[in-house]
N, C-alpha and C positions, 0 to 999 in steps of 0.2 A: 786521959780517959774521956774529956767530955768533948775531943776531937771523935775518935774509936765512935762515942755513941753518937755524935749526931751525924757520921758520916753511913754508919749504919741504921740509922733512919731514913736517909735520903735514899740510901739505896732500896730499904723497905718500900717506901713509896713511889719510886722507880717500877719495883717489880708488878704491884698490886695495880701500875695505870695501864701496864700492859696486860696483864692480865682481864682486865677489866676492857679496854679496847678490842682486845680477841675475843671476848666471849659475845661482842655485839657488832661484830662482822658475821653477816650470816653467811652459810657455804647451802653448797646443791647439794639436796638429799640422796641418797643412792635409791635406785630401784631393784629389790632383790628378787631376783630369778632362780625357782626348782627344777633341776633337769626330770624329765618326766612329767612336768604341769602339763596339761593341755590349754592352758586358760592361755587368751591372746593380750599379750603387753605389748603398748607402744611407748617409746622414748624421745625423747626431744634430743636435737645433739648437742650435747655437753653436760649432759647427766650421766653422774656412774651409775654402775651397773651391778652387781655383788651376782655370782654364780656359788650358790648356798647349798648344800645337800649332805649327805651322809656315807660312806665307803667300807664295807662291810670286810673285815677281814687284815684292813689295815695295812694296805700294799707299803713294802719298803720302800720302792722307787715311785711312791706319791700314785698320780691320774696325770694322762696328755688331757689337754685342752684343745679341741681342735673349733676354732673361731672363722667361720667362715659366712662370705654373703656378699653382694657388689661389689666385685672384681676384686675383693680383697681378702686375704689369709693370714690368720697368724696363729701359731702353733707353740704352746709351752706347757711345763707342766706346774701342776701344786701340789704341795705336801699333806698328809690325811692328820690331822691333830689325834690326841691319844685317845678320845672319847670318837673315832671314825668320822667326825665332822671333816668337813672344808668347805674352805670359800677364797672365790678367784674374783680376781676386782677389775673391772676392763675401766680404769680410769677416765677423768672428766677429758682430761686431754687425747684419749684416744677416739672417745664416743664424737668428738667435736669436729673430726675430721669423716666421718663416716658417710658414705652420701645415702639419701634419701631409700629407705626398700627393705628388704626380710635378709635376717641375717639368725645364724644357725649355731648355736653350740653345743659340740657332741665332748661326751665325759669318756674318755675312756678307761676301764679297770683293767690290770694286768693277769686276774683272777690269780689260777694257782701256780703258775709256772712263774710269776713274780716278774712277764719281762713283754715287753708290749712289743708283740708280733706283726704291729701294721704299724710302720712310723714314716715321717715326712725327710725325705732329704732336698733341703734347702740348694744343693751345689747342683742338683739335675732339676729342679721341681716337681718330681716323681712322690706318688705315694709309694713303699716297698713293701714286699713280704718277708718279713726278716727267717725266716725259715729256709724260703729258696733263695732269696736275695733279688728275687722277680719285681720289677717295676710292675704295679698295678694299675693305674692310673697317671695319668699329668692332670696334676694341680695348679700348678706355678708355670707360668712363662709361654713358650710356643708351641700349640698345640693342646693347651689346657681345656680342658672342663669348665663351661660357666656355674655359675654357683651353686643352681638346683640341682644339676649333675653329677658335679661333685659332691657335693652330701650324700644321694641316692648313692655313688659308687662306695663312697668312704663306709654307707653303713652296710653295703651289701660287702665288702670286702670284709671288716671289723666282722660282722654277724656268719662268716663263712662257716662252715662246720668243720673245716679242717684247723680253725683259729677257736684261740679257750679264750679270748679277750668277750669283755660285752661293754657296753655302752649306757649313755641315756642322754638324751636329746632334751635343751628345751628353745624354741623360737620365739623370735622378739620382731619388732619393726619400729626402724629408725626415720625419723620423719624430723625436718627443720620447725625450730620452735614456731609454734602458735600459739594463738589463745584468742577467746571471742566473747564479745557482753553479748550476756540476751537480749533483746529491746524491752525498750523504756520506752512508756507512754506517758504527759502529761500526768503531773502530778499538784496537788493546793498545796497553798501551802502554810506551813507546820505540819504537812504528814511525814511519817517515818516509812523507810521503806526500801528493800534489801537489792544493790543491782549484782549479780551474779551472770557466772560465765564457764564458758567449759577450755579447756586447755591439755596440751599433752607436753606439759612441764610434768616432773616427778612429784608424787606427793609428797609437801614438806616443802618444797622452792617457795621463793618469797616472788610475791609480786607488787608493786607499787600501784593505788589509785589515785588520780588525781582528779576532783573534779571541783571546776572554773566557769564563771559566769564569763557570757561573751561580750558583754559590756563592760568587762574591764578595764579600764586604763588608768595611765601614773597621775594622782593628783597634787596638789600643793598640802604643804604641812597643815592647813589653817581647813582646809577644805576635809569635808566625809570621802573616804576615799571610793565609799562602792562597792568596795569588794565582798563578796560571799561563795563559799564555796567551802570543800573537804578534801581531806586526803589523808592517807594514812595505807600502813602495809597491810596486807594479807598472805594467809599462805595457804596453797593448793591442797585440796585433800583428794582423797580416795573416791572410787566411785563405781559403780558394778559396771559401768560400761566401758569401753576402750579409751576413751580420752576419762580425765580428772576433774574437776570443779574447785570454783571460788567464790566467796561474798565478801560481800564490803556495806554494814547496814550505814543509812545517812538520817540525816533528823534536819528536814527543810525548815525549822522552826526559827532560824536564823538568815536564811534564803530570800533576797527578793525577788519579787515577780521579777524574771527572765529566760532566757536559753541558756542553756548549762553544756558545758564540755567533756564528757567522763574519758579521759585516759589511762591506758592499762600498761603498765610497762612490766618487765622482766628484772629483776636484781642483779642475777648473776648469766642469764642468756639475753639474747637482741631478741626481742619480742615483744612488739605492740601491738594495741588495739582501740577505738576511740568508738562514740559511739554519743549521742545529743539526747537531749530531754529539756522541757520547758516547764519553768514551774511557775502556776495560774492563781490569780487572787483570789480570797477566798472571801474576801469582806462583803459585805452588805453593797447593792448596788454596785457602782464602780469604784468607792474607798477601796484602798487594801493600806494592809499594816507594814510598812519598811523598818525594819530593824534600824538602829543607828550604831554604825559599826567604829565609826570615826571616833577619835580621840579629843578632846578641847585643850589647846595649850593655855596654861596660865602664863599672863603677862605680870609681874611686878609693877607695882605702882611707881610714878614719877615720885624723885625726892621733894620735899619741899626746903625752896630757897629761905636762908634768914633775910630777915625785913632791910640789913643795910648791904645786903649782898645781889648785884646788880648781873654777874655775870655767871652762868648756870654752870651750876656742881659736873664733874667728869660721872657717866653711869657708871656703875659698877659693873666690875668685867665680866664675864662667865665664869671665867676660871682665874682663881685666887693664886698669883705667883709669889713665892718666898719672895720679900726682897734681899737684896743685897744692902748689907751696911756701907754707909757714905763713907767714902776715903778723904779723913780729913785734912784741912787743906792748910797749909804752911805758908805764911807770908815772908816776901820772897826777904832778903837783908837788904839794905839801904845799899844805896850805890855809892853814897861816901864813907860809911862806914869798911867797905870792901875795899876802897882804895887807902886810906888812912892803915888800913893792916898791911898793905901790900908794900908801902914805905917805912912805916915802922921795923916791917922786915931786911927792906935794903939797907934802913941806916945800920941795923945791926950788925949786918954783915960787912958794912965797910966800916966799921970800928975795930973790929974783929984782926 
């Protein structure tokens, strides 16, 4: 039993450091899109995307998804949950491949005849009418439709009055991550005071700041090493305009006069930004106040020698090793005694 339980404790706290590891790995926020918004979203590539909305009626055969914009197409459908919800996910790994530009997703409903009368065949790249079995358009391959084309034909086809299908549309644009500090002006110092920036990461991404005085360098243990600066994560929020925003507040009350480095990195996308500020003395005349960031190491005192002891004590080591016990040591036998045995033995044997 007291094997049973402490192997099921090992295993207990096996499960709770992963646990504990995953919940402090951050991931990229989704950005959720209403078909039918008119509001304009931009994305950075590598941020999902959630297509969120409502389906009235509860089609058996789900909504086509029809996903189109810079030379690229891709067509499936989703299933309508019991409450007429759904949501379509365009993954971090598909948005990451996307290039730069306006990209369009049309929702389509199968209304009441239950069966979606304008569908994509993949084997010709043709849109079809599945009624006459008429190619409507080329989508795909030689002789396609570039992207805005095809949207206008797919909803003029979709919207046809001889078709019971309907739609709803919402647009996005895909843009390579960025992000930018505002400028920073000279600051005294011990003031507090927030450097912020606009970005089109998703709201909820994490961004790293780093900020470095440019007189840094490596010093000796014994030596103030210098250093001042911050850094710590932030994470992107919401903001009524097309790109997003960040802060990061700092508190120079530990800062000496210098140039400072602020870098802005990305978590989980490639995206940086860097950006300078100096921070000016605030003391009386030309005094200023320097923080002392350094450490003082303690030295131990030398032992002192006994009065008849000439030659100096070994220091004591940093680190204390078990010794090992002395293997005691056997004095070897006499060398006449080993031969006096060794004849005593022979005469035995030639009596014998």
């Amino acid at each position: 039993m007291k094997y049973y339980s402490a192997g099921r404790n090992v295993y207990r706290g096996i499960c709770i450091l992963l646990l504990a590891v995953a919940l402090g790995i951050p991931c990229a926020t989704a950005v959720t899109l209403t078909p039918g918004s008119t509001a304009i979203t931009t994305i950075a590539q590598g941020d999902p995307v959630y297509i969120q909305g409502i389906a009235t009626g509860h089609p058996q055969v789900g909504l086509q998804i029809w996903f189109i914009g810079c030379n690229f197409v891709k067509v499936s459908t989703v299933q309508v949950n019991d409450d007429n919800t759904y949501e379509y996910e365009l993954q971090q790994s598909d948005t990451a491949k996307l290039a730069a530009g306006e990209y369009v997703v049309l929702i389509q409903h199968p209304m009441e005849n239950g069966v979606f009368d304008v569908v994509y065949d993949p084997s010709s790249g043709t849109v079809t009418n599945v009624d006459t079995g008429k190619p409507i358009f080329q989508l795909t391959g030689s002789g396609s439709l570039q992207s805005p084309g095809a949207v206008t034909a797919l909803m003029n086809a979709i919207g046809s009055q001889n078709i019971d299908d309907t739609f709803a549309v919402v647009t996005f644009y895909v843009s390579q991550p960025a992000t930018s500090i505002n400028p920073i002006g000279d600051l005294q110092q011990g003031e507090k005071f927030t450097i912020n920036g606009t970005t089109n990461l998703a709201a909820g991404d994490n961004l790293m700041v780093d900020i470095t005085s440019s007189s840094f360098n490596p010093t000796s243990k014994m030596e103030p090493s210098g250093f001042s600066g911050a850094g710590g994560m932030v994470q992107v929020v919401p903001s009524n305009g097309r790109l997003n925003t960040w802060s990061f507040v700092v508190d120079t009350s530990t800062f000496v006069p210098d140039e400072y480095l602020v870098k802005v990195s990305g978590v989980e996308q490639a995206v940086t930004a860097s950006a300078r500020f100096d921070v000016v003395c605030n003391g009386s005349g030309d005094t200023c106040s320097i923080p002392v960031t350094s450490t003082t190491a303690t030295i131990a005192p030398e032992a002192t020698l006994p009065a008849n002891v000439t030659t100096p004590l070994p220091a004591t080591p940093a680190f204390i090793l078990t010794s090992v016990p002395a293997t005691t040591h056997v004095s070897p036998v006499p060398a006449a005694l080993c031969l006096g045995s060794i004849m005593v033995v022979l005469l035995a044997r030639r009596l014998i």
